[in-house]
Gaussian input, Z-matrix of N, CA and C with variables (Angstrom, degrees):
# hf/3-21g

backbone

0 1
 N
 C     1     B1
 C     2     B2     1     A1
 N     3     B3     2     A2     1     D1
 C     4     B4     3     A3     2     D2
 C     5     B5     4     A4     3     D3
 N     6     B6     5     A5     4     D4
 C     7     B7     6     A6     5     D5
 C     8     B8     7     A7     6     D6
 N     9     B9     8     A8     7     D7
 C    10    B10     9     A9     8     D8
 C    11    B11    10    A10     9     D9
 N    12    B12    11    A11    10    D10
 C    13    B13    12    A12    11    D11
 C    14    B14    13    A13    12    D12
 N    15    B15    14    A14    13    D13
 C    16    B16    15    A15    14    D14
 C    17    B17    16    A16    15    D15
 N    18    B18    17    A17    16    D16
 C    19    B19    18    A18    17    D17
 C    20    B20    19    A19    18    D18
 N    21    B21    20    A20    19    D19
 C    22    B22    21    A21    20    D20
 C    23    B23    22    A22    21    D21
 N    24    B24    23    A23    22    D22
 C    25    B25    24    A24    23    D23
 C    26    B26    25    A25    24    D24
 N    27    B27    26    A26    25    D25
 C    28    B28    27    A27    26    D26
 C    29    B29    28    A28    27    D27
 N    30    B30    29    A29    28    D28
 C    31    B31    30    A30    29    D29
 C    32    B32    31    A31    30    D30
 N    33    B33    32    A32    31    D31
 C    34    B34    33    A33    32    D32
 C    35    B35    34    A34    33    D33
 N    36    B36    35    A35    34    D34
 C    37    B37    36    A36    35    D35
 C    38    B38    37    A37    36    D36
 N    39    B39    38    A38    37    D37
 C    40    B40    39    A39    38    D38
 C    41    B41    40    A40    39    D39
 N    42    B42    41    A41    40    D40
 C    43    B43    42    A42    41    D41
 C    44    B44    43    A43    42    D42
 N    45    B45    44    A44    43    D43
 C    46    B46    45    A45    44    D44
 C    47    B47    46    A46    45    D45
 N    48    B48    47    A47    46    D46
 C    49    B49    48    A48    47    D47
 C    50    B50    49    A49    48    D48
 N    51    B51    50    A50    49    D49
 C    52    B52    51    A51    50    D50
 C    53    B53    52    A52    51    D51
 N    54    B54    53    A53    52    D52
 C    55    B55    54    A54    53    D53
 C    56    B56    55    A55    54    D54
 N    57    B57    56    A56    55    D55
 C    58    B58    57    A57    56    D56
 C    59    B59    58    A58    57    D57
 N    60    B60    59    A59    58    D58
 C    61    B61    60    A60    59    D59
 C    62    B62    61    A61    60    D60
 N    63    B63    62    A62    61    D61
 C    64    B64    63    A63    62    D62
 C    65    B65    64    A64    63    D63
 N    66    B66    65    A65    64    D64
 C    67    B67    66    A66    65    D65
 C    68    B68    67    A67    66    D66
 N    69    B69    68    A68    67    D67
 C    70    B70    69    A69    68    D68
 C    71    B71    70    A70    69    D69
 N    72    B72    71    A71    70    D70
 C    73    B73    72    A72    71    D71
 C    74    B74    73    A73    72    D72
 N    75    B75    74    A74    73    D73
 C    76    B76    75    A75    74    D74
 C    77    B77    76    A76    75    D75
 N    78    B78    77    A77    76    D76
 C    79    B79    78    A78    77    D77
 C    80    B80    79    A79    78    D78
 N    81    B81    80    A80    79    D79
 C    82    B82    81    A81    80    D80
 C    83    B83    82    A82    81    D81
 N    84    B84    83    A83    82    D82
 C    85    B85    84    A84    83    D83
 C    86    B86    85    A85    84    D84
 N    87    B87    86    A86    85    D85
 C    88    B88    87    A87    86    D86
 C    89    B89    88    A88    87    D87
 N    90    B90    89    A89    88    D88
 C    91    B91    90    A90    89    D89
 C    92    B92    91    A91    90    D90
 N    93    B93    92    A92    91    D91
 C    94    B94    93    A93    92    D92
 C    95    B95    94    A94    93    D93
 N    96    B96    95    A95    94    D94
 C    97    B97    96    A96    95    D95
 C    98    B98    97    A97    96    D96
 N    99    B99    98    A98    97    D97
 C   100   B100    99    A99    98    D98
 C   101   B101   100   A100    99    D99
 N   102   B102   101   A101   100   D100
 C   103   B103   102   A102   101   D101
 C   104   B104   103   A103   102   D102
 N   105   B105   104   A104   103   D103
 C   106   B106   105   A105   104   D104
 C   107   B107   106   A106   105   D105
 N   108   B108   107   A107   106   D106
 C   109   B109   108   A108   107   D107
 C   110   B110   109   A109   108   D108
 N   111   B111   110   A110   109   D109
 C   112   B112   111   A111   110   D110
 C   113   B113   112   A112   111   D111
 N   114   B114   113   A113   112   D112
 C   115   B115   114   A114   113   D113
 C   116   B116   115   A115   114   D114
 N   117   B117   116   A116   115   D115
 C   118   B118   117   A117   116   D116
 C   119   B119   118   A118   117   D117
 N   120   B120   119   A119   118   D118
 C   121   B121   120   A120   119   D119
 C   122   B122   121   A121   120   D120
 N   123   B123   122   A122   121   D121
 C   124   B124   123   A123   122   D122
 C   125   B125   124   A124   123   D123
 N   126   B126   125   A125   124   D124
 C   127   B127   126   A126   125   D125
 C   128   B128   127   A127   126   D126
 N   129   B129   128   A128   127   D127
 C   130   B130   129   A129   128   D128
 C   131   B131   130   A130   129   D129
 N   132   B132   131   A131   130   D130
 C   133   B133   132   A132   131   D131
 C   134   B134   133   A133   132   D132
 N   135   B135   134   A134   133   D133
 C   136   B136   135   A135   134   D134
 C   137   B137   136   A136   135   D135
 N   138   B138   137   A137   136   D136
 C   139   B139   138   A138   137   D137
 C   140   B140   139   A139   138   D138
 N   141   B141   140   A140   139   D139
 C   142   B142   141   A141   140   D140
 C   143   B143   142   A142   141   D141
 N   144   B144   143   A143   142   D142
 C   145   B145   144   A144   143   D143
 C   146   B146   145   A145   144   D144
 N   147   B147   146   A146   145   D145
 C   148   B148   147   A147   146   D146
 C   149   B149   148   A148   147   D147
 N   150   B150   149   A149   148   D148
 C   151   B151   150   A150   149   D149
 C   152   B152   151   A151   150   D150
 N   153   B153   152   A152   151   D151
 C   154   B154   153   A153   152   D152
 C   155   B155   154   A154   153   D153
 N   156   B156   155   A155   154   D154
 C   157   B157   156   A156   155   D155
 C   158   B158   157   A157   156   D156
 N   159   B159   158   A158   157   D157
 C   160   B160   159   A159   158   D158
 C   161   B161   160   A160   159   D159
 N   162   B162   161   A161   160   D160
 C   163   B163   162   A162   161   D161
 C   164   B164   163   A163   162   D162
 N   165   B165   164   A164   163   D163
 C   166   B166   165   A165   164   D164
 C   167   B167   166   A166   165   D165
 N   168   B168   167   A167   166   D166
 C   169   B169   168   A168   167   D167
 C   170   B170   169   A169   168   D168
 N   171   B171   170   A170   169   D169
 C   172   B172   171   A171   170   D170
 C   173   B173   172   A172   171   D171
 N   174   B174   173   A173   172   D172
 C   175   B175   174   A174   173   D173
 C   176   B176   175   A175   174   D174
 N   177   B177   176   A176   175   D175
 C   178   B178   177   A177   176   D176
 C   179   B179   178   A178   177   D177
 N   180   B180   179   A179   178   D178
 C   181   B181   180   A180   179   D179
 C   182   B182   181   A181   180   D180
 N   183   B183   182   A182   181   D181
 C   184   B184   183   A183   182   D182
 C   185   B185   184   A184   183   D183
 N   186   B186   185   A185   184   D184
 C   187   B187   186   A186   185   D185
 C   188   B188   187   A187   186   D186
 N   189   B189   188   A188   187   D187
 C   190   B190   189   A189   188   D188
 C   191   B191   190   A190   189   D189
 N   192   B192   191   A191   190   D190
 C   193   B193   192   A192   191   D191
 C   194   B194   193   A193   192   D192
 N   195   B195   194   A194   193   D193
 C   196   B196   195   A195   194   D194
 C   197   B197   196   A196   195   D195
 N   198   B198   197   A197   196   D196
 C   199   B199   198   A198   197   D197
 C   200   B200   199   A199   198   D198
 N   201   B201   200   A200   199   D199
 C   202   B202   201   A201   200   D200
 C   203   B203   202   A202   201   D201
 N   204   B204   203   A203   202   D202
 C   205   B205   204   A204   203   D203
 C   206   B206   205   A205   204   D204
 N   207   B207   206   A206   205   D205
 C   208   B208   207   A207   206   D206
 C   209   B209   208   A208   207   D207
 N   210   B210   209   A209   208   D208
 C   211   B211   210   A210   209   D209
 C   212   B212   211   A211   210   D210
 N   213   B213   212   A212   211   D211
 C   214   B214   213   A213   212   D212
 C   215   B215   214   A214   213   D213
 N   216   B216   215   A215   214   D214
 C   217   B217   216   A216   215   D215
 C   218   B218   217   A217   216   D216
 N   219   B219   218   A218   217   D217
 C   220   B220   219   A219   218   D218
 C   221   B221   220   A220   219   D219
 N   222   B222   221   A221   220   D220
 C   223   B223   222   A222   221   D221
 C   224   B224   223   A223   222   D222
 N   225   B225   224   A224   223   D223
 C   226   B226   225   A225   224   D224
 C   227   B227   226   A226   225   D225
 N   228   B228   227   A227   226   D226
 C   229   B229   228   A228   227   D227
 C   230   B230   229   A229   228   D228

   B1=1.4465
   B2=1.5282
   B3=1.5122
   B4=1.4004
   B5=2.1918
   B6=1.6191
   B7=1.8297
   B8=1.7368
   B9=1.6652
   B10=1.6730
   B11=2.0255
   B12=0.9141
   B13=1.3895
   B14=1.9060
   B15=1.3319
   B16=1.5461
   B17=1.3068
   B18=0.9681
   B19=1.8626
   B20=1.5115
   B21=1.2016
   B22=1.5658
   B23=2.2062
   B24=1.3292
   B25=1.2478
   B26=1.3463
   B27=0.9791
   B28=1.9392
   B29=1.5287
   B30=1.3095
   B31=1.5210
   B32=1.3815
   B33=1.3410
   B34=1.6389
   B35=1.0790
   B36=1.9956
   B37=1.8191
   B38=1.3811
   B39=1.5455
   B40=1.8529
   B41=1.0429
   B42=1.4783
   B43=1.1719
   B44=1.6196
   B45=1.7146
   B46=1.4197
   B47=1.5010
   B48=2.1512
   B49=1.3777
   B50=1.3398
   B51=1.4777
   B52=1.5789
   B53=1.4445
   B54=1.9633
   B55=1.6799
   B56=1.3098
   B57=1.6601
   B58=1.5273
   B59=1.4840
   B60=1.0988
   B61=1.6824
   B62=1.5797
   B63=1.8738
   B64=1.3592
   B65=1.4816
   B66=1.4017
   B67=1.5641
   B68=2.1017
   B69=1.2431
   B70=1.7828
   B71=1.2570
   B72=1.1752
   B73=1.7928
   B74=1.5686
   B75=1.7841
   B76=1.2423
   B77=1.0764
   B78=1.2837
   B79=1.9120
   B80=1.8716
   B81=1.6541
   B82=1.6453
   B83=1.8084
   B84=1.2892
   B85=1.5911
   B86=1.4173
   B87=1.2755
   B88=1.8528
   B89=1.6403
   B90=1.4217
   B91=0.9773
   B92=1.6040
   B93=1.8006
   B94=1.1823
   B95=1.7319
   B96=1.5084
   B97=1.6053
   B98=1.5557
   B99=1.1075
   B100=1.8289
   B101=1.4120
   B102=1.3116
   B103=1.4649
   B104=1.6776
   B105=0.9416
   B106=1.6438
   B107=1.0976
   B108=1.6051
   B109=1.3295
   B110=1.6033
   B111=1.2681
   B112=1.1309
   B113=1.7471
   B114=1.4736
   B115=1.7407
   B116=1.0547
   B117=1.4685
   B118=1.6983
   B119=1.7726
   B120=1.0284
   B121=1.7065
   B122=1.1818
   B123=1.5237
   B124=1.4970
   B125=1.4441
   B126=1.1702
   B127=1.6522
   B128=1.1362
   B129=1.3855
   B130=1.2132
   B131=1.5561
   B132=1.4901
   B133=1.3156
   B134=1.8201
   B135=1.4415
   B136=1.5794
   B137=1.4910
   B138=1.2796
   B139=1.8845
   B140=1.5010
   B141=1.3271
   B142=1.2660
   B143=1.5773
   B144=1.4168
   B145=1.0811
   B146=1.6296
   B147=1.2063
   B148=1.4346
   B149=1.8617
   B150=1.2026
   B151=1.6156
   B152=1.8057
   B153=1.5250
   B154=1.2238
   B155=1.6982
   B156=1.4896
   B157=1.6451
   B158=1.5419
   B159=1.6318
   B160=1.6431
   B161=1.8908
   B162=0.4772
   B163=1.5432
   B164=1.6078
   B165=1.8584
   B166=1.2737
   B167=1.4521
   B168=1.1592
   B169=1.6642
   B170=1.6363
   B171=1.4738
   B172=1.9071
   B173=1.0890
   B174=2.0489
   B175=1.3926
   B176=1.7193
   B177=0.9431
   B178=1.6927
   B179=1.2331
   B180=1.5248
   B181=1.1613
   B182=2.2911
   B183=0.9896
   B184=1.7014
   B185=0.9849
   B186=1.7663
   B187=1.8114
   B188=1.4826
   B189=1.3395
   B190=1.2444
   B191=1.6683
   B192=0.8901
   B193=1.9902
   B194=1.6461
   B195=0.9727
   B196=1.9344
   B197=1.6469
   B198=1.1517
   B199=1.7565
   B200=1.6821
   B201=1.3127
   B202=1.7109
   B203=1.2825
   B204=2.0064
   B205=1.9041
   B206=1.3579
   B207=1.5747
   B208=1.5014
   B209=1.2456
   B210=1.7193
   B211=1.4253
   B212=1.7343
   B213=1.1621
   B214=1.3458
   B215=1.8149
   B216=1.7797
   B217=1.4253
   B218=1.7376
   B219=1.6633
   B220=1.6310
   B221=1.4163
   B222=1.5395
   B223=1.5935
   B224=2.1495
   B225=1.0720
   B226=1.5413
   B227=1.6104
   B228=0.8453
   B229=1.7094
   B230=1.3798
   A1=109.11
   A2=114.59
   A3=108.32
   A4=87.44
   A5=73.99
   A6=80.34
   A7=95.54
   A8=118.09
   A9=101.57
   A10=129.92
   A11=135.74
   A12=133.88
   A13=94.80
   A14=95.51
   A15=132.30
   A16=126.17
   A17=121.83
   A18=115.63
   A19=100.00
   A20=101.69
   A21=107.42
   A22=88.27
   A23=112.87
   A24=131.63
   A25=148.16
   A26=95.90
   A27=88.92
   A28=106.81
   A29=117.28
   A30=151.26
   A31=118.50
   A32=129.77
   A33=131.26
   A34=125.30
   A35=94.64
   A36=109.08
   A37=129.20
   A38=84.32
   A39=101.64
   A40=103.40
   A41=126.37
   A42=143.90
   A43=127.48
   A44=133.43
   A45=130.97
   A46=114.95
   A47=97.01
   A48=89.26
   A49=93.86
   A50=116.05
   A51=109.58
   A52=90.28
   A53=87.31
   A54=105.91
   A55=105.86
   A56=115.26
   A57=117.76
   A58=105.27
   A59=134.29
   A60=161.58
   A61=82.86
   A62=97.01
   A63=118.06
   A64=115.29
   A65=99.93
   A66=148.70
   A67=95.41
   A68=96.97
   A69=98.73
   A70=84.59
   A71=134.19
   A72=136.57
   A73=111.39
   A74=116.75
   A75=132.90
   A76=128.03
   A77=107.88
   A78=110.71
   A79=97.66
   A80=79.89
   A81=93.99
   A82=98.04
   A83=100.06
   A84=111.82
   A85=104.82
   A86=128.29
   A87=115.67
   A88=89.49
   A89=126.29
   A90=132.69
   A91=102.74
   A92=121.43
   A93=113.98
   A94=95.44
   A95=100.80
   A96=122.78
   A97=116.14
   A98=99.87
   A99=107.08
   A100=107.66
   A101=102.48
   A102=101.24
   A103=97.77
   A104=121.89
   A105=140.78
   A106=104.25
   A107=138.21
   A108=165.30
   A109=112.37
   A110=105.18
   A111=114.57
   A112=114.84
   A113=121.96
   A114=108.59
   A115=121.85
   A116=121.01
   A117=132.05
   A118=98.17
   A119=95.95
   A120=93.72
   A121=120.64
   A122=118.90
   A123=131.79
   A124=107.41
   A125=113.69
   A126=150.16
   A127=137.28
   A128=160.54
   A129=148.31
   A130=110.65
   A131=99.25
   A132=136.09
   A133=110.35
   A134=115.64
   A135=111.27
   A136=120.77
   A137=96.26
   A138=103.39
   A139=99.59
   A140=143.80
   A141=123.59
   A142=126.20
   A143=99.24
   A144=156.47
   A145=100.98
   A146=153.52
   A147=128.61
   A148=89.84
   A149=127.06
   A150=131.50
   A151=81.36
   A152=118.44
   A153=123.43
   A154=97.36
   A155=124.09
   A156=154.18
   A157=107.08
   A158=93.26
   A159=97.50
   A160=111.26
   A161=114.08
   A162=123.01
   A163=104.29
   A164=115.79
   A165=95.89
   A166=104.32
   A167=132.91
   A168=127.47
   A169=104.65
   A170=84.50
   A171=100.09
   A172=125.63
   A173=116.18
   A174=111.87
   A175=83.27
   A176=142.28
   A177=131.25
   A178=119.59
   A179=120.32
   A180=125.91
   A181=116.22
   A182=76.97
   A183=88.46
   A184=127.28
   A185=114.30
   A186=121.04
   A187=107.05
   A188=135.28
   A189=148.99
   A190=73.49
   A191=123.96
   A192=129.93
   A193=90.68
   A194=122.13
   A195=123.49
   A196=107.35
   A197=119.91
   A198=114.55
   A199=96.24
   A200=98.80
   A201=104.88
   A202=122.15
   A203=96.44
   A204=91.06
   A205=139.79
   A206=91.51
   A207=118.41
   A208=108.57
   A209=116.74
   A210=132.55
   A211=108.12
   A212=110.35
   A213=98.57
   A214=102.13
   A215=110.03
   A216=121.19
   A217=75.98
   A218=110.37
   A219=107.43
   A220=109.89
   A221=113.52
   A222=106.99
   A223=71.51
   A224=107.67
   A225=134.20
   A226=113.13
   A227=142.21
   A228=145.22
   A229=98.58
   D1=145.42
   D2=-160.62
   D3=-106.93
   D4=172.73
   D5=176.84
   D6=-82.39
   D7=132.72
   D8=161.52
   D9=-24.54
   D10=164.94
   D11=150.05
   D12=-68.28
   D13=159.94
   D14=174.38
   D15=-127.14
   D16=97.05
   D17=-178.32
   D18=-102.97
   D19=135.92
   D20=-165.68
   D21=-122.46
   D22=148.94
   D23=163.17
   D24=-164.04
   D25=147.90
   D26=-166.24
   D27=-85.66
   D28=132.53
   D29=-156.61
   D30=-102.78
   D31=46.32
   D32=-157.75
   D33=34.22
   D34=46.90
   D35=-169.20
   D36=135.54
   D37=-42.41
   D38=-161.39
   D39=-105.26
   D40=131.27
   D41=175.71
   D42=-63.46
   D43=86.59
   D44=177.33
   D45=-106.68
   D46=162.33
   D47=178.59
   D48=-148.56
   D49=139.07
   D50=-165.95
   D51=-146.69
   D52=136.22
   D53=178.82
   D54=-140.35
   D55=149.80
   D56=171.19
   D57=-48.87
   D58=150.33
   D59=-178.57
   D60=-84.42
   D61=141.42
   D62=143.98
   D63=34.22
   D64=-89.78
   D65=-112.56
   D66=-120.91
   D67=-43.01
   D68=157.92
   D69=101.96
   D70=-37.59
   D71=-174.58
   D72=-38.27
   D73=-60.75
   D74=-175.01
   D75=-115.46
   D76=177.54
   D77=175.81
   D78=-101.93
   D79=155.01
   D80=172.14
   D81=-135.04
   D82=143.08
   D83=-158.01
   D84=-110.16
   D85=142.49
   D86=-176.17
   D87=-140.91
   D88=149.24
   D89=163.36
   D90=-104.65
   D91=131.95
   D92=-169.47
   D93=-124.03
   D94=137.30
   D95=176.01
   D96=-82.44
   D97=167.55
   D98=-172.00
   D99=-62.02
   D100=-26.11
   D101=-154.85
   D102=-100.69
   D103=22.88
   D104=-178.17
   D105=50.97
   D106=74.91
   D107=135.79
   D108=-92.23
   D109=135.27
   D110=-174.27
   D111=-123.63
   D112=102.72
   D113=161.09
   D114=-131.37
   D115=177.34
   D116=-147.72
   D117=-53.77
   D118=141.89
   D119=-178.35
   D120=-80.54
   D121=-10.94
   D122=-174.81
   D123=44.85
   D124=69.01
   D125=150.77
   D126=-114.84
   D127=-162.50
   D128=95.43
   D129=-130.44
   D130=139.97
   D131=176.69
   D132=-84.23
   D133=89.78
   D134=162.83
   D135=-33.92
   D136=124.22
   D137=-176.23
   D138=-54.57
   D139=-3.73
   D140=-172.34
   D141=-130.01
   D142=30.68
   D143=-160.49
   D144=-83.88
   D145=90.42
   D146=-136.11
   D147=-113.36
   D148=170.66
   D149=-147.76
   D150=-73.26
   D151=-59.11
   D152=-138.68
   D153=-81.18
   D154=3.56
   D155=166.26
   D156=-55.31
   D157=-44.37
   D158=-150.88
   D159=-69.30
   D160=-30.90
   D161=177.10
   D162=-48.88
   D163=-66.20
   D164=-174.64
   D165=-90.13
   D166=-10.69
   D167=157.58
   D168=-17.84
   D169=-84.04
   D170=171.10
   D171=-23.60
   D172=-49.08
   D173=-157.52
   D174=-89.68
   D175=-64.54
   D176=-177.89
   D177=-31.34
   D178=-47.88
   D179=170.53
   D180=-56.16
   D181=-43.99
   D182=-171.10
   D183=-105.88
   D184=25.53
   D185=-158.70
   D186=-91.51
   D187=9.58
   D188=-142.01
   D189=-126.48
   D190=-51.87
   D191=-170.18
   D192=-55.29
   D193=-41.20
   D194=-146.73
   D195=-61.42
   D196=114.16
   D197=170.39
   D198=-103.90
   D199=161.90
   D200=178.78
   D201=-56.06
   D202=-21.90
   D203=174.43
   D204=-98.74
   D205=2.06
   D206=164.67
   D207=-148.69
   D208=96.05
   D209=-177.00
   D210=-110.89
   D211=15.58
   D212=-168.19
   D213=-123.87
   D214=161.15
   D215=-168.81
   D216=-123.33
   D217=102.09
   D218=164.33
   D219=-117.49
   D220=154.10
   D221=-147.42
   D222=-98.73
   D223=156.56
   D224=168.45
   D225=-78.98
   D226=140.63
   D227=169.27
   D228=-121.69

């Protein structure tokens, strides 16, 4: 059994990391700290939501976050 994929991205600042659940059905959301701690992001991501989705998912979800000097949802590698 493999570990899910993880797409991790920066949030007009804020650091996220989102992976299929368990179960493969849903997303599970983590908010990650400087200090490389990771907790629940207190979000949710619609299971149908497709990987290459998640970026502007994020920016709709979080466009209220956006200042002019960090306006962008960039995915992390």
């Amino acid at each position: 059994m493999t570990a899910p994929q993880e797409y991790r991205f920066n949030v007009f600042g804020n650091l996220f990391a989102i992976r299929r659940d368990a179960a493969g059905t849903g997303w599970e959301t983590f908010a990650l700290g400087n200090e490389g701690k990771r907790r629940p992001g207190g979000f949710v991501v619609p299971e149908f939501v497709p990987p290459d989705g998640l970026a502007q998912y994020l920016a709709d979800l979080f466009h209220e976050s956006a200042k002019r000097r960090n306006d962008k949802v960039v995915r992390i590698d």
